[in-house]
Backbone bond lengths (Angstrom), bond angles and torsions (degrees), N, CA, C in turn:
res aa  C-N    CA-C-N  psi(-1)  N-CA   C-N-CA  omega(-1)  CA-C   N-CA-C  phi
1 X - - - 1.454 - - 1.524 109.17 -
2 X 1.645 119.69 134.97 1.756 117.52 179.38 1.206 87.21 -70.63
3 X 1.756 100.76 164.74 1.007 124.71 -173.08 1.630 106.90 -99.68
4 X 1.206 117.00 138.57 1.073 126.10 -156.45 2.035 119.82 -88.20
5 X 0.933 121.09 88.30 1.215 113.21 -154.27 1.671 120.03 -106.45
6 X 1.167 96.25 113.38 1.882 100.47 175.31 1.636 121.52 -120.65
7 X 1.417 107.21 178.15 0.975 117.70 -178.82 1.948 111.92 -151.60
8 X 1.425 108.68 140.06 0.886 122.60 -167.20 1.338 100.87 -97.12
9 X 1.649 130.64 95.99 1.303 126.24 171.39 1.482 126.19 -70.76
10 X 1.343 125.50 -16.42 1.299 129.83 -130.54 1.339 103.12 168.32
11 X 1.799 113.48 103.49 1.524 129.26 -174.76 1.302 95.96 -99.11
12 X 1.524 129.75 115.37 1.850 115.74 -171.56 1.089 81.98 -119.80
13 X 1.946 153.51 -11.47 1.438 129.86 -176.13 1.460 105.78 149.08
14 X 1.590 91.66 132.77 1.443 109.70 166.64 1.674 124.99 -88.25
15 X 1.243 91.57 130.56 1.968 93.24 -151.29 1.322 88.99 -91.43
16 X 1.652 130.32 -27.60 1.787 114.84 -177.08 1.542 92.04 -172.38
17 X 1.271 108.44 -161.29 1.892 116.67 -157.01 1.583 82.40 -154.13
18 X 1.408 108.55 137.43 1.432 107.45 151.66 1.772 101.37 -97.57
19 X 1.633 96.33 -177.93 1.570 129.01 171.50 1.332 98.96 -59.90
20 X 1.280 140.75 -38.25 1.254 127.92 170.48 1.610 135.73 -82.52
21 X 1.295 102.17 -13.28 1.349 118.96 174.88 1.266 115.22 107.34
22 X 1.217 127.47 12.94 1.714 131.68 -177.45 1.747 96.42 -90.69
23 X 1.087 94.41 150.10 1.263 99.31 176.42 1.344 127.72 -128.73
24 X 1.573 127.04 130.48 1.613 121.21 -173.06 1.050 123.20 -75.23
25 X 1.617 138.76 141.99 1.779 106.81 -156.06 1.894 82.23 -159.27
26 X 0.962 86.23 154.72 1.948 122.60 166.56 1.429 95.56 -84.41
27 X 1.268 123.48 124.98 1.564 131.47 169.03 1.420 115.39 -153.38
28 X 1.386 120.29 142.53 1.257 103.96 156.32 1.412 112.35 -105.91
29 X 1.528 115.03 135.77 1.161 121.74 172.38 1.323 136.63 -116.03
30 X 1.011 140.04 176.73 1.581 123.89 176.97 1.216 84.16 -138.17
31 X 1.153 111.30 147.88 1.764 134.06 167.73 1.513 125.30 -117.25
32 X 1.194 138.68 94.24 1.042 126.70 127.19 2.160 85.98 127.51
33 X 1.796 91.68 32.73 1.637 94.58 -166.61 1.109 128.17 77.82
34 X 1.355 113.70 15.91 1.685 120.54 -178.50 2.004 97.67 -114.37
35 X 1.392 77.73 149.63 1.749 93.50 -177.53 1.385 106.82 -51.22
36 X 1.556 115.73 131.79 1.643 122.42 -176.00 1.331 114.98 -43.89
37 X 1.055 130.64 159.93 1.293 159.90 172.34 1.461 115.90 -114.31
38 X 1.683 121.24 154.29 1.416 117.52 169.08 1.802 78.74 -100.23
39 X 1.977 106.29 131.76 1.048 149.08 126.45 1.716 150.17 -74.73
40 X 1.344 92.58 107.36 1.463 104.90 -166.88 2.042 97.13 -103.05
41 X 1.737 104.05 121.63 1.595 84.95 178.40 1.971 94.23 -177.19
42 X 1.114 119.73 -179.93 0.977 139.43 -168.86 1.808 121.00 -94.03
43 X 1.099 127.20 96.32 2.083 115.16 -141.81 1.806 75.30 -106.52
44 X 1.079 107.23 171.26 1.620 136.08 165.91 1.350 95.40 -111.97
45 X 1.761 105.48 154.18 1.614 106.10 -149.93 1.460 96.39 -80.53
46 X 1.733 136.50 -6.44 1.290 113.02 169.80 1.439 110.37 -105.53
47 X 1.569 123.97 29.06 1.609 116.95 -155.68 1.348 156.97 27.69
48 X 1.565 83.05 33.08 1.654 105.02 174.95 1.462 108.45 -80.23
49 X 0.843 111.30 -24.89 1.655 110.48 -173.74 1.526 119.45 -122.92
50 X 1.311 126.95 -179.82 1.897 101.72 176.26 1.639 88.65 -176.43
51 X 1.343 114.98 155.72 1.434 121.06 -172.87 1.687 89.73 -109.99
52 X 1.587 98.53 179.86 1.631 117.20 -165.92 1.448 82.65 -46.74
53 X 1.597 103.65 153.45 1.787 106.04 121.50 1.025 107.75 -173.74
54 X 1.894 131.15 -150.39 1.124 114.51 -147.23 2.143 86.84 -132.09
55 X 1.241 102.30 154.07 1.481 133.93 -156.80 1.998 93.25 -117.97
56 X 1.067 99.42 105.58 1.252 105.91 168.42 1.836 127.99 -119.07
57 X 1.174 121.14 144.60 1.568 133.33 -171.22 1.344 110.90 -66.22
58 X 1.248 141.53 158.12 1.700 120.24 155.08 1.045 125.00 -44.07
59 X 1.457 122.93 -35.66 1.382 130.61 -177.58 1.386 127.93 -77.41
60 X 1.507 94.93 -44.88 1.659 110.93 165.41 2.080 110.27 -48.29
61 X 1.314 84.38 -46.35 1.875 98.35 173.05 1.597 110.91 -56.17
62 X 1.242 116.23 -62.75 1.408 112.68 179.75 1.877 106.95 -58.32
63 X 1.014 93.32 -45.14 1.803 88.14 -172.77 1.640 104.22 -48.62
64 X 1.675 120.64 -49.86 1.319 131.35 -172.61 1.633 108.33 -44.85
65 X 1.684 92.30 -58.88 1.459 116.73 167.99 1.727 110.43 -17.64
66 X 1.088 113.27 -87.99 1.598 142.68 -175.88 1.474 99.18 -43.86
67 X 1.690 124.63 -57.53 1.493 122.64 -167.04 1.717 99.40 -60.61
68 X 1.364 102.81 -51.74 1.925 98.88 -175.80 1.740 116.01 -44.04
69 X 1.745 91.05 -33.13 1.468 100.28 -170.09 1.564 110.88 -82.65
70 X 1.351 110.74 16.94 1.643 89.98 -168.27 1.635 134.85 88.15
71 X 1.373 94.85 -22.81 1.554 106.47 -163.89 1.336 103.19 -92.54
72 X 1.650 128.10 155.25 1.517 128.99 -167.92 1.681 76.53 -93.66
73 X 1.577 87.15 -178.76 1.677 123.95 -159.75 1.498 104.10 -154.80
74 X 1.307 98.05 121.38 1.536 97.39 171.21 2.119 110.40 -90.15
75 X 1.627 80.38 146.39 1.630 81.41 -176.62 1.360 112.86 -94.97
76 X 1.593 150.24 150.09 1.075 153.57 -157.60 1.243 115.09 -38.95
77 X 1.774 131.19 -50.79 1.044 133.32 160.16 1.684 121.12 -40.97
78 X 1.251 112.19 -22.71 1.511 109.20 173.11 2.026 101.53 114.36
79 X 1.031 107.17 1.67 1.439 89.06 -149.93 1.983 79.97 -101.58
80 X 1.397 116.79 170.46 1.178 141.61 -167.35 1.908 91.54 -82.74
81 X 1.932 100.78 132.98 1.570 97.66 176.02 1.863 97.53 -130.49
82 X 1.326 93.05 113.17 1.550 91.30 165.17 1.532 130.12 -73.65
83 X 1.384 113.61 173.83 1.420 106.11 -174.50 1.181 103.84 -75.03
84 X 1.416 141.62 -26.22 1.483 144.58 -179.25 1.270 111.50 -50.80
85 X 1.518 119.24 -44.20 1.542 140.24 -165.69 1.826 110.97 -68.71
86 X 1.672 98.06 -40.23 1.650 118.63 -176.91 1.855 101.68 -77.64
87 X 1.133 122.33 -25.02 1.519 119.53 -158.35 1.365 101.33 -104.77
């Protein structure tokens, strides 16, 4: 299996701590030499290691942005997406 290679450009916040000491965090990362990403995921306290999570676009980010906030989102087709529609 290649070895999997990232980089942490950009520490924006630790969202919680488990019982073991890993911590869930806001990052942007780049993976594997590709332009960073906002990263949502689970770090080990020296970041050698990291559990699932999810890899988001700028856009995908702003859309997230807007749903937390209340605010509608248009979906690719153009048409208006409520939060009812996303949940």
């Amino acid at each position: 299996m290649a070895e999997l290679k990232y980089e942490i450009t950009e520490h924006i916040a630790v969202l919680g701590e488990s019982s073991r000491g890993w911590t869930k965090e806001l990052n942007k990362v780049s993976w594997n030499d590709y332009p960073p990403k906002y990263d949502i995921r689970e770090w080990s306290p020296d970041h050698a290691r990291m559990g699932k999570g999810v890899t988001l676009s700028n856009e995908e980010f702003e859309a997230l942005k807007k749903v937390i906030n209340g605010e509608e989102i248009e979906d690719p087709e153009g048409d208006d997406v409520d939060e009812e529609d996303i949940i």
